[in-house]
N, CA, C and O atoms as a GROMACS GRO file, in nm:
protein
  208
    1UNK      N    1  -1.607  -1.223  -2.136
    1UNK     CA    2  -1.719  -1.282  -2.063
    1UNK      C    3  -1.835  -1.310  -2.159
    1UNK      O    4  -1.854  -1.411  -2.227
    2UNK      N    5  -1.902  -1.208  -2.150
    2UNK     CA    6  -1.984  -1.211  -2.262
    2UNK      C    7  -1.980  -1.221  -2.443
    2UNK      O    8  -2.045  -1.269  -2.536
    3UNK      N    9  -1.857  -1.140  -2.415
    3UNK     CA   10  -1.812  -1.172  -2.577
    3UNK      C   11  -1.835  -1.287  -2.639
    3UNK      O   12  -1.866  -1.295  -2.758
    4UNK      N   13  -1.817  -1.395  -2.551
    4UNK     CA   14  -1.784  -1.513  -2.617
    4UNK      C   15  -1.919  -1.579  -2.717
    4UNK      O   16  -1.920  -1.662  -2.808
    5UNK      N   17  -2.010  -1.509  -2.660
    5UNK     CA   18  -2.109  -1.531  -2.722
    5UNK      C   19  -2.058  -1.445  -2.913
    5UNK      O   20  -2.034  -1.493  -3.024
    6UNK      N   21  -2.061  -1.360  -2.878
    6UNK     CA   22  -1.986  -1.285  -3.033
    6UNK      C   23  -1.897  -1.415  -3.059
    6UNK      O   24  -1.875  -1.444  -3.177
    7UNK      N   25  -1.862  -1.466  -2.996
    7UNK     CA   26  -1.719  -1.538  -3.108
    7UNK      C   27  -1.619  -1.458  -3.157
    7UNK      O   28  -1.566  -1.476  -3.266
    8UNK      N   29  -1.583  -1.344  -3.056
    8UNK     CA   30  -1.516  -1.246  -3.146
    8UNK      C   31  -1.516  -1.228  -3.280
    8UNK      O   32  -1.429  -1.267  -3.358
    9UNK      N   33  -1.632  -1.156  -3.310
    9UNK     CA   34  -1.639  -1.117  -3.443
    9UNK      C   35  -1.511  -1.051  -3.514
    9UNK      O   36  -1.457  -0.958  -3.453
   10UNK      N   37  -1.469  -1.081  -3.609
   10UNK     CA   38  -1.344  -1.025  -3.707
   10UNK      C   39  -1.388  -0.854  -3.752
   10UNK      O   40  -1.471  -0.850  -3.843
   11UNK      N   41  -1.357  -0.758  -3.715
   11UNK     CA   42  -1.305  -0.644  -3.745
   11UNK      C   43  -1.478  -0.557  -3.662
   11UNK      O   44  -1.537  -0.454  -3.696
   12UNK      N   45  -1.503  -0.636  -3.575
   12UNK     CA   46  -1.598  -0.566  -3.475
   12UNK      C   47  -1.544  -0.533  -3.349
   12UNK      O   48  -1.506  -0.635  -3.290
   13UNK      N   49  -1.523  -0.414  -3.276
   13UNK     CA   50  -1.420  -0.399  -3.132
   13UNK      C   51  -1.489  -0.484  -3.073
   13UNK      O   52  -1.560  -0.573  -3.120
   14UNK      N   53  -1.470  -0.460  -2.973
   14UNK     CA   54  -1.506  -0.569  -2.837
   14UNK      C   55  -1.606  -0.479  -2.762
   14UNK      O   56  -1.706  -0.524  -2.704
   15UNK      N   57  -1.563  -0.315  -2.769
   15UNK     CA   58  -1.678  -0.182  -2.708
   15UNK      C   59  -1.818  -0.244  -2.716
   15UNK      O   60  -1.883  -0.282  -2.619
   16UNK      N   61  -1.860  -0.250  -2.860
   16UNK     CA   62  -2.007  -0.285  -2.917
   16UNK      C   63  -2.070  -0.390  -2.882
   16UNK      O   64  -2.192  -0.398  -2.874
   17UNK      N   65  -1.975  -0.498  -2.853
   17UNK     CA   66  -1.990  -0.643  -2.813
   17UNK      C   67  -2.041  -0.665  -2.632
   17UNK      O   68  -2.105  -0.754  -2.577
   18UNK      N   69  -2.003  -0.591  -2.602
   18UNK     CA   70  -2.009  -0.586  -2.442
   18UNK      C   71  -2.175  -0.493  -2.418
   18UNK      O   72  -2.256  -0.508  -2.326
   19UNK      N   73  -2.182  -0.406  -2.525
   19UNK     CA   74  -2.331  -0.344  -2.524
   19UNK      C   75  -2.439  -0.451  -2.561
   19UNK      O   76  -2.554  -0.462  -2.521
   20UNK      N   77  -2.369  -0.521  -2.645
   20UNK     CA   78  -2.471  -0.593  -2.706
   20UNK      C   79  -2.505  -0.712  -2.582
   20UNK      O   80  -2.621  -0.742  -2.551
   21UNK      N   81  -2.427  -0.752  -2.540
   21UNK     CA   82  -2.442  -0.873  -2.430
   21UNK      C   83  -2.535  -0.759  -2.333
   21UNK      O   84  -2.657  -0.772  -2.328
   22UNK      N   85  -2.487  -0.681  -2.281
   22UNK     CA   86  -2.613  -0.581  -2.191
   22UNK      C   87  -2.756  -0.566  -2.203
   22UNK      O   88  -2.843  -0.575  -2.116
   23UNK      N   89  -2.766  -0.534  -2.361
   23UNK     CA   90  -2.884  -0.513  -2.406
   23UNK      C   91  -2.870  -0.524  -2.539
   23UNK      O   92  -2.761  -0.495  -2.587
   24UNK      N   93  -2.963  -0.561  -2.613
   24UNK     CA   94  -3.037  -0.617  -2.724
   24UNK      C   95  -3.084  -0.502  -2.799
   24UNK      O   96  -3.148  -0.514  -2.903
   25UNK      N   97  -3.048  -0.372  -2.740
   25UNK     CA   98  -3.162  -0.314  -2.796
   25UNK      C   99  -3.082  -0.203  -2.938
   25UNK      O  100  -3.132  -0.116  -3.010
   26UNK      N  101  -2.948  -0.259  -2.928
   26UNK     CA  102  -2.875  -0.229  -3.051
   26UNK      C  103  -2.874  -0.285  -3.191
   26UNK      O  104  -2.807  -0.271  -3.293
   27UNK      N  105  -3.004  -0.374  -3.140
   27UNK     CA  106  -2.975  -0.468  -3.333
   27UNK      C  107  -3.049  -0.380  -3.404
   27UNK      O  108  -3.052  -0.415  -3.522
   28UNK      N  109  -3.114  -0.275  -3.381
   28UNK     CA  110  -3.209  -0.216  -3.500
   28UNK      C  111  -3.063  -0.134  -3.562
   28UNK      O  112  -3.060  -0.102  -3.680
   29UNK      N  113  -2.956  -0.108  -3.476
   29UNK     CA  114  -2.850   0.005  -3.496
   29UNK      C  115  -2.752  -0.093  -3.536
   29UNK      O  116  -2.743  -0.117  -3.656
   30UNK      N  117  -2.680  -0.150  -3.457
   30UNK     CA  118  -2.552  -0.312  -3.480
   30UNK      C  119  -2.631  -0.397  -3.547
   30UNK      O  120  -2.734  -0.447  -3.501
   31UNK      N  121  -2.576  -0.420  -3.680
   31UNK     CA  122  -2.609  -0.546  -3.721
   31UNK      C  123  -2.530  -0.661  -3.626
   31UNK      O  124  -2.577  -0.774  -3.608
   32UNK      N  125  -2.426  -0.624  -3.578
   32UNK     CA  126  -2.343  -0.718  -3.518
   32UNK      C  127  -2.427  -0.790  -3.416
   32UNK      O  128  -2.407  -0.910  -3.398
   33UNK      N  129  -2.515  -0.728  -3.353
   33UNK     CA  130  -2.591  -0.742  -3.210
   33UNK      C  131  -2.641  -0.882  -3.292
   33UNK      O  132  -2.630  -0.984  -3.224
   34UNK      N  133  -2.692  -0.898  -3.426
   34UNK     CA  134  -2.780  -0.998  -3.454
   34UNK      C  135  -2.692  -1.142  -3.417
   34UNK      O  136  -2.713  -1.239  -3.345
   35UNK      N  137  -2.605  -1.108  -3.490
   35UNK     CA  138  -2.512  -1.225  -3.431
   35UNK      C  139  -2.530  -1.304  -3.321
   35UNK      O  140  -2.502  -1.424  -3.322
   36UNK      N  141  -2.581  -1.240  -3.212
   36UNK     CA  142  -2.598  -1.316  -3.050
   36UNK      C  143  -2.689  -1.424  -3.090
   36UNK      O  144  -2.656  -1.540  -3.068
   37UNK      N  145  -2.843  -1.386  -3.169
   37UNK     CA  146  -2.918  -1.468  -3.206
   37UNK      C  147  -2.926  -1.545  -3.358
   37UNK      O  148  -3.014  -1.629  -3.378
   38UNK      N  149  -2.848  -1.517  -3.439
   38UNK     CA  150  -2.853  -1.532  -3.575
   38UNK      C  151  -2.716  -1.510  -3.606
   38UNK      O  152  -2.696  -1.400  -3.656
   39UNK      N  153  -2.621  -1.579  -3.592
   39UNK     CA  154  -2.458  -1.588  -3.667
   39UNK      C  155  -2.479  -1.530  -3.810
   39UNK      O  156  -2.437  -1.423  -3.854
   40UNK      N  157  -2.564  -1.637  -3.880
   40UNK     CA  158  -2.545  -1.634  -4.029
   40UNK      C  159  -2.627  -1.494  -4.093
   40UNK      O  160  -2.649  -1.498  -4.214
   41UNK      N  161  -2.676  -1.362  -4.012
   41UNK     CA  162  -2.717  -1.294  -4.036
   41UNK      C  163  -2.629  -1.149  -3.969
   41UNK      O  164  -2.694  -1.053  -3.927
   42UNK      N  165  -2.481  -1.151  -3.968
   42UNK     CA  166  -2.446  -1.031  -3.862
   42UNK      C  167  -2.423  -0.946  -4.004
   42UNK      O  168  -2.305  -0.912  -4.006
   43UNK      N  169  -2.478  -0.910  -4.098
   43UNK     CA  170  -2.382  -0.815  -4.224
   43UNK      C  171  -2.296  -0.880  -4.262
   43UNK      O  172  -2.222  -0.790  -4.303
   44UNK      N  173  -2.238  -0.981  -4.284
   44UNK     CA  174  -2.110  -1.039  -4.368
   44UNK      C  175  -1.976  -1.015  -4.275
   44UNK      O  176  -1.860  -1.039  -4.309
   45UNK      N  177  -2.022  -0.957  -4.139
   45UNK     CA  178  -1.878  -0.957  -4.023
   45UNK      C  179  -1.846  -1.083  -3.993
   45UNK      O  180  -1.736  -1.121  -3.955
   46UNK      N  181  -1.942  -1.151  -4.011
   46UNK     CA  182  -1.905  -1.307  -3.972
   46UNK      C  183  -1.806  -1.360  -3.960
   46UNK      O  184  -1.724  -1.271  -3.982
   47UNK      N  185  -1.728  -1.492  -3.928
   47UNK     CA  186  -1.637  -1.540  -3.978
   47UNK      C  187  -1.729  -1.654  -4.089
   47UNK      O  188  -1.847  -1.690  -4.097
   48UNK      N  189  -1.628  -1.678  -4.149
   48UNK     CA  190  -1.642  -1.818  -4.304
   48UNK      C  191  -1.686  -1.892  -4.235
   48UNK      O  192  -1.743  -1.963  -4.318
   49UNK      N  193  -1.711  -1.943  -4.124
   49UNK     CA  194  -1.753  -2.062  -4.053
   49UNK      C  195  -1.922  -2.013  -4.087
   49UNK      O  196  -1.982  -2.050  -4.188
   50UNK      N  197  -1.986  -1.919  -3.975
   50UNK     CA  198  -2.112  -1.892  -3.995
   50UNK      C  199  -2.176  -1.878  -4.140
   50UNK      O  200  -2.284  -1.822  -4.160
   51UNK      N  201  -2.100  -1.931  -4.234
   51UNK     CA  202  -2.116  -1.902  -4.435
   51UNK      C  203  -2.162  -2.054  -4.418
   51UNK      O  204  -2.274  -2.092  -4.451
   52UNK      N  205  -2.068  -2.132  -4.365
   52UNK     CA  206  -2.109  -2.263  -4.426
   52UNK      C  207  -2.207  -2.319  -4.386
   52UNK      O  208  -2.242  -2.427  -4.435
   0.00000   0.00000   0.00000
């Protein structure tokens, strides 16, 4: 559902992803969370797409 916003991040579960769509208030903790608003900034979990 929400994931999709993640884009399924590559080697991030789906657990963290479903918090993060809840609340926001994991990006000081998940870099992943940044991803929702900033792809090209999740820690290098990215996929190669968000590089280019």
């Amino acid at each position: 559902r929400r994931i999709v916003r993640a884009r399924g991040r590559a080697g991030a579960p789906q657990a963290p992803l479903l918090q993060i769509a809840a609340g926001p208030t994991h990006s000081s903790d998940d870099p992943i969370e940044v991803d929702s608003e900033s792809e090209e900034f999740t820690g290098g979990e990215t996929e190669e797409e968000t590089e280019d």
